[in-house]
C-alpha positions as CSV (number, residue, x, y, z in Angstrom):
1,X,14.1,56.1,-3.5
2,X,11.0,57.5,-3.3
3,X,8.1,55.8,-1.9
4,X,5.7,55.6,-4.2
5,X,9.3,53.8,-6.5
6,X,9.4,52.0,-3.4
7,X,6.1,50.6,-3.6
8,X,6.1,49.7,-7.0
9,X,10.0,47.9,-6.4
10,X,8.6,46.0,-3.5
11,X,4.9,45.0,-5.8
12,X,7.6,44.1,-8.5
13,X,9.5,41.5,-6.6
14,X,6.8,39.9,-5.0
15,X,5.2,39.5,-8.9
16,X,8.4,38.2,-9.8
17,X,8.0,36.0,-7.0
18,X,4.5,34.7,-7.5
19,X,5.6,33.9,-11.1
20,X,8.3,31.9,-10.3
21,X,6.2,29.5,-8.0
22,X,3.6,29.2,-10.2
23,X,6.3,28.0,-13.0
24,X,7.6,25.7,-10.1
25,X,4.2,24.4,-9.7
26,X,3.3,23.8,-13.0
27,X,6.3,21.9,-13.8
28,X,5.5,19.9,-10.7
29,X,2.0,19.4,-12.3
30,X,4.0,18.6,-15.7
31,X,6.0,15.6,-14.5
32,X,3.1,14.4,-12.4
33,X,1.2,14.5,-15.9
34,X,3.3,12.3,-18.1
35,X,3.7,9.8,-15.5
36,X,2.1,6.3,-16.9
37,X,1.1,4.6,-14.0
38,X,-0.1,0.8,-13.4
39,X,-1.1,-0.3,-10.0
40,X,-0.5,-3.8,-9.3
41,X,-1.0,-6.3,-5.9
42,X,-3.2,-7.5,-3.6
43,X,-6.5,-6.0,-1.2
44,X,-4.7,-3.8,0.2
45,X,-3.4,-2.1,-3.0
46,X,-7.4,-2.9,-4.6
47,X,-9.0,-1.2,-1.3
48,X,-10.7,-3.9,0.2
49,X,-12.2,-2.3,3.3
50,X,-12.8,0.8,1.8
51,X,-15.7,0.4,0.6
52,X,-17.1,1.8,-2.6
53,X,-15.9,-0.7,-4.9
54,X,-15.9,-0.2,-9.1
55,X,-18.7,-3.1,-10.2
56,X,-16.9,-3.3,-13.2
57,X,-13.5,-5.1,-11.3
58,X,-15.9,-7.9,-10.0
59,X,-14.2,-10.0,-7.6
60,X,-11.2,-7.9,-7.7
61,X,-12.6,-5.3,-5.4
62,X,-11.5,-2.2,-6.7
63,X,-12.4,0.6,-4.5
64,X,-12.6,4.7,-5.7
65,X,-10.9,4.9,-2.3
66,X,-7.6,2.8,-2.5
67,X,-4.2,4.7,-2.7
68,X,-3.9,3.7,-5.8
69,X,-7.5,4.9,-7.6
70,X,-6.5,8.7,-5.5
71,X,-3.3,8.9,-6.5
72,X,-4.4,9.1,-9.6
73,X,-6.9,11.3,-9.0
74,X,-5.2,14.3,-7.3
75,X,-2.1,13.8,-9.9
76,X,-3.9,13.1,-13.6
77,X,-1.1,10.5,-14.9
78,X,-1.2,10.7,-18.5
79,X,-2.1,7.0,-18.0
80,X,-3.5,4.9,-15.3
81,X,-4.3,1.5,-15.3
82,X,-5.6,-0.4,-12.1
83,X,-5.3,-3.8,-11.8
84,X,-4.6,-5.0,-8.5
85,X,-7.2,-7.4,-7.3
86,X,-8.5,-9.2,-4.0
87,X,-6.8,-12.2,-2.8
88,X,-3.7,-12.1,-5.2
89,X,-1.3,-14.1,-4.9
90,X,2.8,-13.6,-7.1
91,X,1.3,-16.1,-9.4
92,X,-1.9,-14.2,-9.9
93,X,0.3,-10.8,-10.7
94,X,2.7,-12.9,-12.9
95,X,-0.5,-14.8,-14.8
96,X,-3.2,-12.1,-14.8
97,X,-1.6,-8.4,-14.0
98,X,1.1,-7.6,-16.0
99,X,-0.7,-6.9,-19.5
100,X,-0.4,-3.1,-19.1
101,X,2.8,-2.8,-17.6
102,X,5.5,-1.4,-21.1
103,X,8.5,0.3,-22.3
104,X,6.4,3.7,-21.8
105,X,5.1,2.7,-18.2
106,X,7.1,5.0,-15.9
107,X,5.6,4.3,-12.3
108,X,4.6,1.4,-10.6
109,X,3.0,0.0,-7.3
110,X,2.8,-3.0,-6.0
111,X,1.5,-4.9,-2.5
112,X,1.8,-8.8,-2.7
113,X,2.8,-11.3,-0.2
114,X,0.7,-11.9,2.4
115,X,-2.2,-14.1,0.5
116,X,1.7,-16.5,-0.8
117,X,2.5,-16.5,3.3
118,X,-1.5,-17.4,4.3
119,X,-2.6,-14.6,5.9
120,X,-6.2,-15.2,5.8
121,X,-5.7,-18.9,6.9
122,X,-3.6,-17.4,10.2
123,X,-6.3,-14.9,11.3
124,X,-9.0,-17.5,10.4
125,X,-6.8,-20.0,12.7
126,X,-6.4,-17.5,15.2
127,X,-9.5,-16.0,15.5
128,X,-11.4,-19.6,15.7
129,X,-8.9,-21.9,17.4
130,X,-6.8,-22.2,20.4
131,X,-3.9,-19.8,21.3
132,X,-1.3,-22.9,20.5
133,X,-3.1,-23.2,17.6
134,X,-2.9,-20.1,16.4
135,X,0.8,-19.4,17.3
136,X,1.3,-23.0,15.7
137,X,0.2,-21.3,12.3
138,X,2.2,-18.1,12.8
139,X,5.4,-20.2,12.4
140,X,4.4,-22.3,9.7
141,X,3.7,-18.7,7.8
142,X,7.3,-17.5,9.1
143,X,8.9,-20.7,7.8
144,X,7.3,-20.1,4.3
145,X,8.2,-16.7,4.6
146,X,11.8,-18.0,4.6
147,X,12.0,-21.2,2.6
148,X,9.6,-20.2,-0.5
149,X,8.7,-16.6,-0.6
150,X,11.9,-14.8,-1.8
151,X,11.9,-16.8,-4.9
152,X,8.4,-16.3,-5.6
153,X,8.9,-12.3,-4.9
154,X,12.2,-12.6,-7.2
155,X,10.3,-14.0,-10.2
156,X,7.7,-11.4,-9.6
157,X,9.8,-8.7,-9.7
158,X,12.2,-9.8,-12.7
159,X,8.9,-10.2,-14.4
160,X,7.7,-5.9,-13.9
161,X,11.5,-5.0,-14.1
162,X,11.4,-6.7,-18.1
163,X,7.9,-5.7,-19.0
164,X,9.0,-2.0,-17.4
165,X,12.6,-1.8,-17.5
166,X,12.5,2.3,-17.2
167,X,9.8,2.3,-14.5
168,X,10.2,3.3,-10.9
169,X,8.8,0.7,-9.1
170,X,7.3,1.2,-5.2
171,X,6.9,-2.0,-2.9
172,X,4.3,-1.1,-0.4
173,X,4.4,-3.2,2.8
174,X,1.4,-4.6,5.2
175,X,0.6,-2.3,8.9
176,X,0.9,-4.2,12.4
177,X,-2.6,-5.1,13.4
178,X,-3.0,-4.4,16.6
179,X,-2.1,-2.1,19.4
180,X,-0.9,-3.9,22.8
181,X,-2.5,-3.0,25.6
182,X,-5.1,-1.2,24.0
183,X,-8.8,-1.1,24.4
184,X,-9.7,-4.4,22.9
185,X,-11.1,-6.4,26.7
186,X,-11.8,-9.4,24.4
187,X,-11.0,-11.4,21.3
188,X,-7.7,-12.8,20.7
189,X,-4.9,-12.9,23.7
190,X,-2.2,-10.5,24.3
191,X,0.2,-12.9,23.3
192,X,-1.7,-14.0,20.2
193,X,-1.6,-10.1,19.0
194,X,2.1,-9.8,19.7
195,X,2.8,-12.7,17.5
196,X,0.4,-11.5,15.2
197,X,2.2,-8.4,14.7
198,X,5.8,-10.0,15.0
199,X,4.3,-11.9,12.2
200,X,3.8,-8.9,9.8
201,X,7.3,-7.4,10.7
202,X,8.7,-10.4,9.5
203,X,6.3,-10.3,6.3
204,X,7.8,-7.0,5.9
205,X,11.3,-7.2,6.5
206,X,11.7,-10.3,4.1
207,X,9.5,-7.9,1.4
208,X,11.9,-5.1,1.7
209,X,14.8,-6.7,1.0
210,X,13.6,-8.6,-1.9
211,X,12.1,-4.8,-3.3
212,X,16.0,-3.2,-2.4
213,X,18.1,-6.0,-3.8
214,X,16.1,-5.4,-7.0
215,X,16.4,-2.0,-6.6
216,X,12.9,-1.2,-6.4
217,X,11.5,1.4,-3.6
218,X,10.5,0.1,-0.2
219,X,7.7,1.9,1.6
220,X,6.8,1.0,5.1
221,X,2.9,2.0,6.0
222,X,3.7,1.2,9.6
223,X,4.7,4.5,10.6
224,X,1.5,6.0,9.3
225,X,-0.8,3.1,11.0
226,X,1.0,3.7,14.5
227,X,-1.5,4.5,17.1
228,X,-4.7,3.9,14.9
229,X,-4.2,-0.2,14.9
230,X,-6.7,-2.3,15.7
231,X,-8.0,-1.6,20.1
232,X,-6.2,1.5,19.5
233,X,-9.6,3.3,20.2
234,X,-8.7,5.1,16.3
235,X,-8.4,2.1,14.4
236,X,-7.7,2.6,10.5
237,X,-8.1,-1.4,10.3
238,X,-11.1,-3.1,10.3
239,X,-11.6,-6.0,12.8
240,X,-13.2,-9.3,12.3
241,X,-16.7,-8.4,11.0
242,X,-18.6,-11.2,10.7
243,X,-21.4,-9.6,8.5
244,X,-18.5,-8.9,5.3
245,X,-15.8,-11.3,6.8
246,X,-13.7,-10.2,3.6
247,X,-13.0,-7.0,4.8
248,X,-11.7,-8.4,8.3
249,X,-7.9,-6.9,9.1
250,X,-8.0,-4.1,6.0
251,X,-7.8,-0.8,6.1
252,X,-10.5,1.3,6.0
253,X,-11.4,4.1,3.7
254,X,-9.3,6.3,6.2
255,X,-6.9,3.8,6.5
256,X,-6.2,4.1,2.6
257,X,-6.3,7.8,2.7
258,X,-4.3,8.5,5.9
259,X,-1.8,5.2,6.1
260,X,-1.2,4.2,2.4
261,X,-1.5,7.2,0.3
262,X,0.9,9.7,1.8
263,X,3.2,6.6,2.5
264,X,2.8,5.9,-1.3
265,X,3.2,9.9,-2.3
266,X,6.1,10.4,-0.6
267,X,8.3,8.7,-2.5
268,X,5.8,8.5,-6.2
């Protein structure tokens, strides 16, 4: 074969090529297109922390920075509809949240637990109180966690899975707070932070098997927060800040961007 035929064989294939992974991408683009999406939970699903929250969601806090809002964004659903909302509780999501969700809706995210299980009570206690306290309060959160939250999680679920019976559902879970033996000199104790974070893992692991026994997707944001908790010295969490307490122990806008959005993407 001559070279010039060579050239033009070669220019050919590689054509061919580009074609074909610009038809892969576009039907990528395609089924990220006709997705109908409704984003559902608590602050961290809302963005609290993240600043630059929609005036229109009130109370609610909806930042233009939470997973949710940029999901959206880099994917164009062919609907979106975001109605997760500070300080949710189950019964708020049952009572308040799940208008949008239908037949059509085909994805769905969720964060919700930790306002049922007192989490703001147990830093409040922890960060104002004694350590005995504070570990005190831990347990009475782990003995909710085990005596009342499963059946509050199960009603919330059998109520998307009805109102979205095609839909493919993703439970997103809660990072560990803080990093032992990191920078922090003062605050809360070494001990209190372990329990703390022994405290969220438990959170979590009731969570995930409430999400996989009703066949819903677990997604763990604990990997992507590793080494960037709290006196990490790259903290994607906000501390206590006692000028916008609210945003105490949320992510921040990185930590949305970073720790929950490629967990979420990964398996969207």
């Amino acid at each position: 074969m001559r070279p010039a035929r060579i050239t033009a064989y070669v220019s050919s294939l590689l054509l061919a090529l580009g074609l074909a992974l610009t038809g892969a991408g576009s039907a990528s683009g395609a089924a990220a297109a006709g997705e109908r999406y409704v984003a559902l939970g608590d602050s961290y699903s809302s963005g609290v922390g993240a600043g630059s929250y929609d005036s229109a969601s009130g109370n609610c806090k909806r930042s233009t920075r939470a997973y949710p809002r940029l999901w959206a964004n880099a994917n164009a659903p062919a609907s979106f509809h975001f109605d997760a909302c500070s300080g949710a509780t189950t019964a708020n999501v049952l009572n308040s949240q799940l208008g949008n969700l239908s037949s059509a809706t085909t994805l769905v995210s969720i964060s919700i637990g930790g306002n049922d299980a007192g989490f703001a009570d147990v830093m409040t206690t922890c960060v104002l109180q004694s350590e005995s306290s504070c570990l005190a309060r831990i347990n009475q959160a782990k003995a909710f966690v085990d005596s009342t939250l499963p059946g509050r999680l199960d009603n919330t679920y059998n109520a998307i899975r009805s109102r979205a019976a095609g839909a493919h559902v993703v439970v997103l879970g809660y990072p560990r707070f803080y990093k032992l033996g990191g920078s922090c000199l003062a605050g809360l104790s070494e001990t209190e932070r372990s329990a703390i974070n022994s405290a969220s893992d438990y959170l979590n692991a009731a969570t995930e098997k409430r999400a996989l026994d009703h066949g819903f997707t677990w997604a763990s944001v604990v990997p992507r927060f590793t080494g960037h908790e709290i006196c990490s010295g790259s903290a994607w969490l906000h501390s206590v800040n006692w000028v916008n307490i609210g945003e105490s122990y949320h992510p921040t806008a990185t930590g949305q961007s970073s720790g929950y959005l490629p967990t979420f993407s990964a398996v969207a």
